[in-house]
N, C-alpha and C positions, 0 to 999 in steps of 0.2 A: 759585458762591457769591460773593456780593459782599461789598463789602471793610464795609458797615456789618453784615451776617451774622454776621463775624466776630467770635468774642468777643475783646473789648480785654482787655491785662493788666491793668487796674485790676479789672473785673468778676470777673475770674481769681483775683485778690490777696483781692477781699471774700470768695469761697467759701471760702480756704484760712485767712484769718484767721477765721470761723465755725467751721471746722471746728477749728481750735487752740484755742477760747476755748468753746466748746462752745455750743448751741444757748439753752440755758437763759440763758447771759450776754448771747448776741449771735442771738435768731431771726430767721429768714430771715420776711420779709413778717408778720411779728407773730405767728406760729405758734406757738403752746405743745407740748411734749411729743413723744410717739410721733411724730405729728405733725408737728412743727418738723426730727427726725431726719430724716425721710424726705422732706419736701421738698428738706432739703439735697443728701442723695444722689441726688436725679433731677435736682436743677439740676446736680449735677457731674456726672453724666451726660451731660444734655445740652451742658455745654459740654465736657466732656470729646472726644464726640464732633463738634462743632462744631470743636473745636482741630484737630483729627487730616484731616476734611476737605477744612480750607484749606490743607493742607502740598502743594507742589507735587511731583509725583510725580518719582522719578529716569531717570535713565536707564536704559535696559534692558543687562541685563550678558549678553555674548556666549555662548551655552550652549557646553560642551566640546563636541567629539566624541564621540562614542559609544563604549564599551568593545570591545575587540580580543574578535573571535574566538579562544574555545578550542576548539580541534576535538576536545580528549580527555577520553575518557568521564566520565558521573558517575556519581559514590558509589553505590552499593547503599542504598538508604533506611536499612536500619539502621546503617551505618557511618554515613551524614548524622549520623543521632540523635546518634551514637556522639562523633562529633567535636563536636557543640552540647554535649556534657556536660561533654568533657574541658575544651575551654574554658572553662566557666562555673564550673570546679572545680581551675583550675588559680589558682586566685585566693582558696580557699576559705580562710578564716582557720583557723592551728593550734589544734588542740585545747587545752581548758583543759589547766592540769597537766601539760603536757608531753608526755603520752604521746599517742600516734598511735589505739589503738585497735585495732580490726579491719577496718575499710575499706581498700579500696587506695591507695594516693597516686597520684591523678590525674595531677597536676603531672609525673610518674616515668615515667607511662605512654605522656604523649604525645607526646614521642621517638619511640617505640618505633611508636605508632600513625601518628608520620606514612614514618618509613621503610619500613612497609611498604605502605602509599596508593601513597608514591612509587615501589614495586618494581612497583607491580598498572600505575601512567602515568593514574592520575586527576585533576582537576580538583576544586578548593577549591569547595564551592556558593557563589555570590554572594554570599546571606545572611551567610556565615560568615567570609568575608573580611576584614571591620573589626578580629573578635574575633582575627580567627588574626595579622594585621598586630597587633595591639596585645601578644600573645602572643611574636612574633619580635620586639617592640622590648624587654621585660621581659629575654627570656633572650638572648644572642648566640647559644647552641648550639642554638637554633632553627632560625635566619635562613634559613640554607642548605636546613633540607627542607620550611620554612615560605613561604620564598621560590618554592622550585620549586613547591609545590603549589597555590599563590596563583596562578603564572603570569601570563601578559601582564595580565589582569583587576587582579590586586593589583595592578601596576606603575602603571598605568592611574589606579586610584585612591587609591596613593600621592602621588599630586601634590598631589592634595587636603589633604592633614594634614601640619602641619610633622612633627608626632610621626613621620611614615612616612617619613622623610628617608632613613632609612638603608636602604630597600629600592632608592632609587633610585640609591643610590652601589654596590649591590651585585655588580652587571658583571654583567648579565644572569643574574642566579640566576633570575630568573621566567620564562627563557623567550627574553629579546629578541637572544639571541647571531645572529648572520647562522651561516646553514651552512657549517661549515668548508670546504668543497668549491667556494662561492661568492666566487672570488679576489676580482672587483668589491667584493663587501660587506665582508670581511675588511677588503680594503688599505681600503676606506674610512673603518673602525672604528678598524684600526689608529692611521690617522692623524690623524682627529680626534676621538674617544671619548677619555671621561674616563680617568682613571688604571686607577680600578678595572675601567671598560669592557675596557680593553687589558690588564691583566693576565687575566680570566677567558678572552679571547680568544684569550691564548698558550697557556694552557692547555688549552683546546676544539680549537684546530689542533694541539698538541704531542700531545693523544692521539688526532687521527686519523692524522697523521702526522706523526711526529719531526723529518725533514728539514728538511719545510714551515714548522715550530717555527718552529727553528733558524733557517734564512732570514727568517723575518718579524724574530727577533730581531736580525740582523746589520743587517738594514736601518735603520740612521740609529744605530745604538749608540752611536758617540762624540759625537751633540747629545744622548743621554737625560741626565734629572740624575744625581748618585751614588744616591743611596736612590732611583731608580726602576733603576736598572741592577742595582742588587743584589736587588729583587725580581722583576726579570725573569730574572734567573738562577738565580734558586731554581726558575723554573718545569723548569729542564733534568732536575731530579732525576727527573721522571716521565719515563720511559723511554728513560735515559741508554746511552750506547751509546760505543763507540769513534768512533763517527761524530763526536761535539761534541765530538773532545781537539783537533783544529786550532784551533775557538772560542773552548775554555777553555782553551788553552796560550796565546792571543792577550790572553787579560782576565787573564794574571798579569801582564801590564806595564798595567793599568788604574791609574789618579791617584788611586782607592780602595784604603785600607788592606783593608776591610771586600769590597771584589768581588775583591783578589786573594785576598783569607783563603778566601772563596766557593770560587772557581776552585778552585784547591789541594784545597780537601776532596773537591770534585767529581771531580777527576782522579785522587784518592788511594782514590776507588773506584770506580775501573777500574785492576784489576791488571794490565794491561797497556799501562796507559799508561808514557810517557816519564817523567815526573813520578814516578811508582811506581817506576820502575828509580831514577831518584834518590836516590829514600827509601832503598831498599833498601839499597843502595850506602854508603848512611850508617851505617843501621843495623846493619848488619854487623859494618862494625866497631865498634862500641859496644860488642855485644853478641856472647858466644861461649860458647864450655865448654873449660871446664880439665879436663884429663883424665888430669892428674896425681895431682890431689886421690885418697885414698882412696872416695869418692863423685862420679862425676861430678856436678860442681858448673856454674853458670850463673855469668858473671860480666860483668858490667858498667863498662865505662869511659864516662862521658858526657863528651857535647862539651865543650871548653873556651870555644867562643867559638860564636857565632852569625854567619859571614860573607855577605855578600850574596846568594852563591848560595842560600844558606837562606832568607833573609827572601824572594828573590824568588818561592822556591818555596811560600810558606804560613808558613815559622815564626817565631810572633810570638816577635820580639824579649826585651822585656820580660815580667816574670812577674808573674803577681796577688800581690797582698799575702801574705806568710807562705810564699811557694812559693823553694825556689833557682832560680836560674840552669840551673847544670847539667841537675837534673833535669828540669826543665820545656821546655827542650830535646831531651831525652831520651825524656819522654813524645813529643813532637808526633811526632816521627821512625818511632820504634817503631809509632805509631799508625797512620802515612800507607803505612807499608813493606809489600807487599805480605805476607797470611800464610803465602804460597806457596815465598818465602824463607827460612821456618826452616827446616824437617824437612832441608834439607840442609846446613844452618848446623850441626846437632843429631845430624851423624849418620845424618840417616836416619829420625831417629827421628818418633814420629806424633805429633800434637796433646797427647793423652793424656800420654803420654810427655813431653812436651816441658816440660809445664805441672809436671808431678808433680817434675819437678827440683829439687832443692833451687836457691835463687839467693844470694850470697856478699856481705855487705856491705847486709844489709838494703836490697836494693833490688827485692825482692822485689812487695810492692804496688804501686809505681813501674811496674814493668816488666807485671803482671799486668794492672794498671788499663788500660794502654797498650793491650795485647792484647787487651782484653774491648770498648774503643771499634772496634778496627782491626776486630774481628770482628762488631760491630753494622756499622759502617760498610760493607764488604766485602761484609756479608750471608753471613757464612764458617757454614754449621750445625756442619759439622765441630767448627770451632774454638770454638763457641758450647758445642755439648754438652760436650768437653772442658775449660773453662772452668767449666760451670757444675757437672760433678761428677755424682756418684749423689742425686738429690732424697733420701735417705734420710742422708745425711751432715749432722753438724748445720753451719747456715749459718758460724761462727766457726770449721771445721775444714773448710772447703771446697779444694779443689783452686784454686780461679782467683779467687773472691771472698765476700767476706761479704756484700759490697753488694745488699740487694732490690732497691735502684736499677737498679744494675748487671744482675743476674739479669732483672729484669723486661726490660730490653731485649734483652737476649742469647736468650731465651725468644723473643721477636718475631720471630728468626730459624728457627727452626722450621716446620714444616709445621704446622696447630691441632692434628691429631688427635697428635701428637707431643707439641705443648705442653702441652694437654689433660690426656696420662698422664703426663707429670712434675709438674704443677704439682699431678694428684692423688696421687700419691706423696708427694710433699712436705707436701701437708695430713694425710695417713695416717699418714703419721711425726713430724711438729710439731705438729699441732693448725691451727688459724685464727690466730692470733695473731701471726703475721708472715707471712700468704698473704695480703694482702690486696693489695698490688703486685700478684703473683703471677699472682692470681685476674684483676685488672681485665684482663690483656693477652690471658685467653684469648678464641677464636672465640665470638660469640655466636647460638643458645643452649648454654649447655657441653654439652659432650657428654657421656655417662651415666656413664662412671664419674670423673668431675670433680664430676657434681651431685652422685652419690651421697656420693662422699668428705666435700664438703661438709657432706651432711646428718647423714651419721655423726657427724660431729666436734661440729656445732650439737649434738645427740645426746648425747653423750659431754658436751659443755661445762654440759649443765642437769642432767645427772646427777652431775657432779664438785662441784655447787652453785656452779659460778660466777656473776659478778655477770653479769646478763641484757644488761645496757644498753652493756657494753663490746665486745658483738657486736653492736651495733645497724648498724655500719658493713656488716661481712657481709652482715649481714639486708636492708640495704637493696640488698646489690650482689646479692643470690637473688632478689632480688624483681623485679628485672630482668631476670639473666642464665639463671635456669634454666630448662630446658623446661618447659613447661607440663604434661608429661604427666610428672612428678616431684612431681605435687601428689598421685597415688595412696600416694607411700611415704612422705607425710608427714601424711595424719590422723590417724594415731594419737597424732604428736606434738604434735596439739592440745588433745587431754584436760585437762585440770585433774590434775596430781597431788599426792599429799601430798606436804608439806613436810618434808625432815629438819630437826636440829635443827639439825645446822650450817652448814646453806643462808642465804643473807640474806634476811629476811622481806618475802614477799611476790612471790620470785623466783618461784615455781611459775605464778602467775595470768601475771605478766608472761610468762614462757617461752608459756605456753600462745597470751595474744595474740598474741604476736610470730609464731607458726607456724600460728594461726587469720589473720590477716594475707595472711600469704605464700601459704596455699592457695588466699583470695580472691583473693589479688592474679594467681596462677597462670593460676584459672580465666577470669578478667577479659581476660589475655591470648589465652585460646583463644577465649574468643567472639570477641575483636574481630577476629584474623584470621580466623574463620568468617564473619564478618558482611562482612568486606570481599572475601570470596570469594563471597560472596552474587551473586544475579541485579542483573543492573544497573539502574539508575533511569530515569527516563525523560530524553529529551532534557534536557527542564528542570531548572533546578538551583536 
């Protein structure tokens, strides 16, 4: 095109001033009407097009690379469908009115649906990557099996969207970890990968093997920063052994408050660690039985002072607001001290026994509280069940604590199917109303006689006319956690029934959706893992 071709700005300026003043005031070439309109818009047409010609073209922009090979399998076509739904539904606006209805909650589901994709070792279809990437950046309790089933592909085309930033600070959740086997790649990672990089990668070699951990972490420790040292030490807790007390006895002279407070707890479970004889040592004398008393009694003297040896061993100093001195010293001690030291502090006597003592000078929940950390911590079952009492005892007359808090972790010490039949005991005899801790830490999916008790109770609760919408929490955590093949013992309780008269109006419809709901929501879970056990797809994805 040459340069008279081109349309000048003035020619430009007269189209757009026509077009603001309107044809009628200002026609193009004397034109009236219809007429006069339409010549104007083919003249901007054609200078429209005439402008855009003479623009000199750019530069050409370097194409990426091509996306990494996934070499593991894809989806069964109906699981594909499966996961295009839940994405497109996990976005879906709440129902008017508040209420949910009878459909399943997508958004609840597809957790569920990518943990087990990730058990089968499938591959994210292409297609589906943007939504499922847009998916893990909405929720964080995504990331991780949104990340893994995106794999190197997601990684790949994270780069592309600032939005997707956060898959690539992930530390190889998609895939990009070197094989822990492969020292070359490791030390290389080690050394120059991002933070997050190196943390996933202590991880990945601490659970192929411990030692190996260990050693990558010793390697240059005193140049890491404090808050990288102290999350590199948190990685020790996965498959802690006697082997890392030389380590973590070395980081309780660390320049961090916060990595020797680390160390210390870390060492304080392993009961036989140095550190634990410490404790021990301390707590001893604190703590005894008077065997004077007409009731052996439990009695307590706490420390007077906090000296160095203490602090260097883990006990913080200072007390949070509203807390004493004494006892907060007192707790840390009792907490770190092996549990394997009482029963002959006591006598002899057994966990059970030990707890059920009366304690002298209200220092009873003090000392209890103490014992219920040292035994989460420890991982002690013994002293957990002891502790936690007969599920049938109400929680304010318990043996060891009233705390759900409390309870719910001590329970995590259990074997499931253990945890399982107390925590349905405990719903058998209280009702729902304070299980709801409880319930979240059992194995998922509950096991039968935990769903059952459950659904007794849901049961019992629409028959006693309670308010529907105060178990929606329940309702939501069954809709998750129960078998799928527990949707047989609950159609009936889908019905529509009469209302009494001293029910709140309008509970009966409500009860009925809420357990019309759960059945679908039940059944939704058994296709989807049939569907992901299905025949597999073709190459293509």
């Amino acid at each position: 095109m040459t340069t008279t071709d081109t349309p000048s700005e003035a020619e430009w300026e007269d189209l757009v001033s026509t077009a603001l003043l309107g044809t009628d005031r200002r026609p193009p070439s004397g034109a009236r009407g219809a007429a006069a309109a339409g010549e104007l818009l083919d003249a901007a047409a054609r200078q429209t097009l005439r402008r855009r010609a003479g623009l000199r073209p750019g530069p050409a922009a370097v194409p990426p690379e091509p996306a990494p090979h996934d070499p593991r399998p894809a989806l069964p076509e109906a699981a594909r469908r499966r996961l295009d739904g839940l994405l497109a539904g996990r976005a879906a606006p709440a129902p008017a009115g508040g209420r949910r209805g009878t459909a399943p909650d997508l958004a609840e589901l597809l957790p569920q649906w990518l943990a087990m994709a990730g058990e089968r070792g499938y591959r994210a279809p292409s297609a589906a990557l943007p939504a499922l990437l847009d998916a893990a950046r909405a929720r964080t309790d995504l990331r991780p099996r949104a990340l893994a089933l995106a794999g190197p592909r997601g990684l790949w085309l994270a780069r592309f969207n600032p939005d997707w930033r956060f898959a690539l600070r992930g530390g190889g959740a998609g895939g990009a970890l070197p094989d822990p086997e492969d020292a070359e790649a490791v030390r290389k990672l080690w050394e120059e990968g991002l933070f997050a990089e190196r943390v996933a990668l202590l991880g990945a070699v601490r659970a192929r093997d411990p030692a190996a951990g260990r050693a990558l972490l010793a390697a240059g420790w005193s140049g890491e920063r404090a808050e990288d040292r102290l999350m590199f030490l948190d990685s020790l807790r996965a498959g802690l052994s006697a082997a890392d007390e030389e380590f973590l006895e070395a980081a309780l002279a660390d320049r961090s408050r916060n990595v020797r407070a680390t160390a210390a707890e870390l060492l304080s479970a392993l009961p036989g660690s140095a550190l634990a004889g410490r404790m021990a040592d301390r707590a001893v004398t604190c703590v005894g039985l008077d065997r004077t008393a007409t009731v052996p009694t439990v009695v307590v003297e706490a420390p007077h002072e906090c000296d160095e040896e203490m602090r260097r061993d883990g006990v913080a100093a200072v007390p949070p607001s509203g807390r004493g001195e004494r006892s907060w010293w007192l707790g840390q001690l009792v907490e770190a001290a092996p549990l394997a030291c009482w029963p002959a502090r006591f006598g002899g006597r057994t966990p059970e026994e030990v707890v059920a003592l009366p304690v002298a000078d209200d220092w009873q929940a003090e000392l209890h509280a103490a014992w219920c950390r040292a035994a989460v911590r420890q991982r002690d079952a013994a002293w957990s069940r002891a502790l936690l009492g007969a599920p049938s005892t109400p929680p304010a007359t318990g043996p060891g604590t009233s705390s759900l808090a409390e309870r719910a972790q001590l329970l995590a010490t259990l074997d499931p199917a253990e945890r399982a039949g107390w925590v349905a005991a405990f719903v058998a005899a209280h009702g729902l109303s304070e299980a709801f801790q409880l319930l979240g830490v059992c194995a998922v999916p509950w096991a039968e006689p935990l769903g059952e008790a459950v659904i007794d109770a849901l049961d019992i609760a629409r028959d006693a006319g309670s308010y529907p919408w105060s178990f929606s929490g329940v309702m939501g955590l069954a809709e998750r956690c129960l078998s799928p093949a527990a949707a047989r013992h609950l159609e009936s309780l889908a019905a529509v029934v009469p209302e009494a008269e001293d029910t709140s109006p309008g509970a009966g419809a409500y009860w009925a959706e809420a357990f019309q709901r759960l059945v679908a929501t039940l059944d939704l879970r058994a296709r989807m893992r049939t569907e992901l056990d299905g025949p597999p797809a073709g190459a293509a994805a």
